[in-house]
N, C-alpha and C positions, 0 to 999 in steps of 0.2 A: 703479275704479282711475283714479290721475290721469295724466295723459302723459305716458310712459314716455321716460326721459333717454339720449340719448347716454352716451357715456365715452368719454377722450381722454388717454391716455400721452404726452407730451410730453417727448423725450428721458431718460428718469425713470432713474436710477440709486440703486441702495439697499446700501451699506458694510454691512458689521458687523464694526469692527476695521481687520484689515490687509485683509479679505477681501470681495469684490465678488461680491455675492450674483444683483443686475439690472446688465444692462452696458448704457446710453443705447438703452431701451424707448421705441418708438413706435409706439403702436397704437390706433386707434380702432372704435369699437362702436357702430352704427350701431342709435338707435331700436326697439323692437321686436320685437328680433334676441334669439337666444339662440346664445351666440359658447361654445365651449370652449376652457379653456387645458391643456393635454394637453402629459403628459412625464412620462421616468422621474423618481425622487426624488430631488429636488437640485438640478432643473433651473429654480427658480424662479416656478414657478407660485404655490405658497402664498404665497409672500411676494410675488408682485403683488398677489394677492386679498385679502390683510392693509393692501397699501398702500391698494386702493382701499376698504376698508372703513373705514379711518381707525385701521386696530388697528397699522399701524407707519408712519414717515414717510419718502418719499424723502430721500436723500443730496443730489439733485442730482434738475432737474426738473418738470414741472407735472403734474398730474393734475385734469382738468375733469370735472364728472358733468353732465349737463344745461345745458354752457355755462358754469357755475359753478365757478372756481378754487376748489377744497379741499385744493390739496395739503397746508395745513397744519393744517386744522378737526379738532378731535377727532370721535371715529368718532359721537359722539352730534348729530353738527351737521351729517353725511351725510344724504343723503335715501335711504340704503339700508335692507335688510335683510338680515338671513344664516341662511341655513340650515347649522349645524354639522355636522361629521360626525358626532358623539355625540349630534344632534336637543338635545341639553340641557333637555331637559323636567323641568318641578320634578314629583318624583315623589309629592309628597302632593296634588300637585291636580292638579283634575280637566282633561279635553280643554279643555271651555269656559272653568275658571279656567286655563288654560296659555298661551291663543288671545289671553283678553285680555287678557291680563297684561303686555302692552307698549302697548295699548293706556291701560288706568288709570296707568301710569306717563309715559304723555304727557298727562295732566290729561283724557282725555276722561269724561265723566260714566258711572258704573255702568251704569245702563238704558241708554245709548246703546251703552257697551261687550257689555257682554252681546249687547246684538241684532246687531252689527255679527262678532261671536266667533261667533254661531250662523251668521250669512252666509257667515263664512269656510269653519267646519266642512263645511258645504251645498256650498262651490263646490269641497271635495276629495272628497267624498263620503261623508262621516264624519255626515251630518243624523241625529240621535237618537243619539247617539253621545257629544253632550257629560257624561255625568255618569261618565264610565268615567275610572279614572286609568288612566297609561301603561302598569301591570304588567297591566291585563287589555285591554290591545290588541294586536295583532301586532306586528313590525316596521315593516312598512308603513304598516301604520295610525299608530303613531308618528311614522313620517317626514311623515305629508301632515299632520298636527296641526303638527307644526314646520313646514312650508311655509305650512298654513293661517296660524300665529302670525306670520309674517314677510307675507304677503300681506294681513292686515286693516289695517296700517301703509300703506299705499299707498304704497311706497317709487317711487321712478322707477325704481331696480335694485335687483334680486334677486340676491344673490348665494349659491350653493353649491358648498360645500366638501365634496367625497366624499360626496353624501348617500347613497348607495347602497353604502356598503360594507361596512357593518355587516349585509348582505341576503345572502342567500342566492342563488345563482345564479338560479333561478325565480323570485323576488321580484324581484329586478332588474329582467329584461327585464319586466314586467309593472310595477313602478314608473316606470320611466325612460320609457315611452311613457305611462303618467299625466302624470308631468311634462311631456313634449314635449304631448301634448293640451291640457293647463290652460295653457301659455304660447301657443299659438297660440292659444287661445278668445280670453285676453284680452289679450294682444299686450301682456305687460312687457315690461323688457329684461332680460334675465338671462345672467350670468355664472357656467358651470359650470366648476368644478376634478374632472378627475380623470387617472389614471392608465390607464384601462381604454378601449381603443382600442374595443372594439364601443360601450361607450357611448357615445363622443363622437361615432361617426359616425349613432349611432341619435338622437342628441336634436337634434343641433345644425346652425344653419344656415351655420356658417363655425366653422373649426378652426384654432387657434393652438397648432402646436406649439413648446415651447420646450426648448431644450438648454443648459445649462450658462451659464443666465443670461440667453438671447437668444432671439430667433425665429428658429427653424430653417427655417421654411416657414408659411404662412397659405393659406386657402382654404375651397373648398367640400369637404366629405366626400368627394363622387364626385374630388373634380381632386385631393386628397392621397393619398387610394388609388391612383386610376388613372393617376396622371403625377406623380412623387415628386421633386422637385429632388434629393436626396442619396441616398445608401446608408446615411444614418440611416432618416430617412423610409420608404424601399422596408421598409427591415428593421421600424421602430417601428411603421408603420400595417397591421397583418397579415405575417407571414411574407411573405420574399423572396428569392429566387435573385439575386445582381450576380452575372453574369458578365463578362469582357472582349468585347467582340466589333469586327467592321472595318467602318465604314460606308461603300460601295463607290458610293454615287450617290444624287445626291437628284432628287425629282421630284414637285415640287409643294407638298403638305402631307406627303410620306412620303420617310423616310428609307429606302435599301435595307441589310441590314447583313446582314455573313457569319459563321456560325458553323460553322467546318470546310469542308465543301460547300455546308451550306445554304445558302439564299439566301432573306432572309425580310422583309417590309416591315411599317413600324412608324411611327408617328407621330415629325416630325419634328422640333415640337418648337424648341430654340434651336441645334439642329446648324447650321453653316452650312458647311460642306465636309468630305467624306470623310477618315476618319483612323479611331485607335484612339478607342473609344468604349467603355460602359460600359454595361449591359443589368440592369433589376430583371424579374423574372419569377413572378408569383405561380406558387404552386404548384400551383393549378388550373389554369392557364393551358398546362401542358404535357400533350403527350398522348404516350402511349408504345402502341409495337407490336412487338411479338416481332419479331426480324429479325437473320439476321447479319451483315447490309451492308448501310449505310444513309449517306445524307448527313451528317449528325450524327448517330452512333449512342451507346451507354454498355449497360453490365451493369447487371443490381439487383441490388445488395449488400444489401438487406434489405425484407423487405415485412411489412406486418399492416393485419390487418381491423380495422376501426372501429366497423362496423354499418353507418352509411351510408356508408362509403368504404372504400379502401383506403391505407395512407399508403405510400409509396418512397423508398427513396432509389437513387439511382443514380448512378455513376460512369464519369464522361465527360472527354474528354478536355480541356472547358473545366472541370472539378471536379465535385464532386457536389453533385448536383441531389436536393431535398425537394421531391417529388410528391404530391397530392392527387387519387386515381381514383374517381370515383362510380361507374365501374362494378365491382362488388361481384361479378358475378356469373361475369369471367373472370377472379380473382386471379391475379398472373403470379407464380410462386416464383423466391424470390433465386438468382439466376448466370442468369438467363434475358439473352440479349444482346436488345437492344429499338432502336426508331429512336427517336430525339427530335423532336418538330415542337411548334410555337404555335399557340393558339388565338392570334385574330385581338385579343380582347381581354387585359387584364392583361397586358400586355409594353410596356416604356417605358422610352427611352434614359435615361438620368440627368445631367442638368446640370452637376449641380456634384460 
């Protein structure tokens, strides 16, 4: 592999019509990295990932790959590659004629292609495997042949688009940690599109979520989960309780904040003096106890077993609350009054 390129959005806006698809994008991709762009449908991600592929052009804007201004180079003059969400494999040839077949179309030599297609197949784990066409290999195995075919190009970035969706729930999680494995072995850079919040926190070293055109928040998987600037965020990256709640004192790195009686401390955050505040609460993050008088107390209006959990919901008098109980083995039945309390983790005021 050759050394893998930055990427750099430079104010980038992209029209269609009357209609403002990216609204003055700035983001950069740092060597390396395998960064996701993460959002529901419509939010712009595809069409960054078309921009930087070279398959549409900004409105307005630059877009650098390795230092290199392309914003306006067609897609074949990129130093990229793309992994489709359909794999697009020609279904009359074979793994090894699929591998190099972008390979011979960049003028490299037959014999050189071929051994350079088997190398590729070898680094997804497909070795012996070249004379199979796509109808007699799994899903999987079709996918890492299209990753293989994009990886023997030695692009600077990799780019994919949903490559996992056309999978099976169990093939997923077991692809998506291939993928994450082979970019860290060999340290491309790569650009993952998708939709599906376990994946982007399972592969990726930094998360670009985007909403209605724009970045809604950036970071590490742990600091988008555990510390969500919005009530988008709290809600898009895993289930979230927002509650209202009163921020009664700060002290240090901790905020204190009251919900009814309770009195309960929580990371501080950009709070910078007491007032109405805003509270995201994963679902696990609550714990419930049979009780008829409690600091913060609520009813379950409904409960069911999971297998490994119990799911709640409960009605309090800051709203109803969606609980996740691993313990399985005291289910509480609905109208049982219960007390509310935080675990220490997954609780986090909300910024904006």
């Amino acid at each position: 592999m050759k050394t893998p390129g930055s990427v750099v959005f430079q104010n980038v806006k992209k029209s269609f019509g009357s209609f403002t698809a990216i609204h003055d994008l700035s983001i950069t991709i740092e060597p390396g990295t395998l960064v996701t762009l993460l959002g529901p449908s419509g939010c712009g991600k595809t069409t960054t990932l078309r921009m930087l592929a070279g398959l549409e052009h900004p409105s307005a804007g630059r877009i650098l790959i390795g230092g290199k201004d392309v914003t306006m180079l067609p897609a074949n003059e990129r130093d990229v590659s793309m992994v489709f969400q359909s794999y697009a494999l020609f279904p009359h040839m074979t793994a090894l004629q699929n591998v190099a077949y972008g390979l011979g179309s960049s003028g490299v030599k037959p014999n050189e292609a071929r051994e350079r297609a088997e190398e590729g197949l070898a680094l997804v784990g497909l070795a012996g495997m070249g004379d199979r066409i796509p109808a007699e290999l799994s899903g999987g195995q079709q996918q890492r042949v299209a990753v293989a075919r994009a990886l023997v190009l030695e692009p600077q970035v990799l780019l994919l688009d949903e490559p996992l969706s056309n999978l099976d729930a169990r093939l997923r999680r077991r692809v998506r940690t291939e993928i994450r494995d082979l970019q860290q072995r060999l340290g491309f850079t790569a650009v993952y599109v998708t939709h599906d919040q376990d994946e982007a926190l399972a592969v990726s070293d930094r998360i670009i979520v985007m909403k209605d055109g724009r970045v809604e928040q950036e970071g590490a998987p742990r600091t988008l989960y555990e510390a969500p600037a919005s009530s988008f965020i709290a809600d898009f990256m895993g289930e979230a309780n927002v509650m209202s709640c009163d921020v009664i004192g700060i002290e240090g790195d901790d905020a204190l904040i009251r919900l009814g009686a309770l009195t309960q401390r929580v990371p501080r955050r950009d709070v910078a003096q007491p007032g109405e505040a805003r509270l995201a609460v994963r679902p696990n993050a609550i714990i419930l106890e049979p009780a008829d008088d409690a600091p913060f107390g609520g009813v379950i209006t409904h409960a069911a077993y999971l297998g490994g959990h119990v799911e709640y919901e409960v009605e309090t008098s800051g709203g109803s609350l969606f609980v996740v109980d691993p313990a399985v083995d005291r289910m509480l039945p609905a109208s049982t009054p219960v007390s509310v309390a935080f675990r220490s983790r997954g609780i986090a005021i909300i910024t904006r």
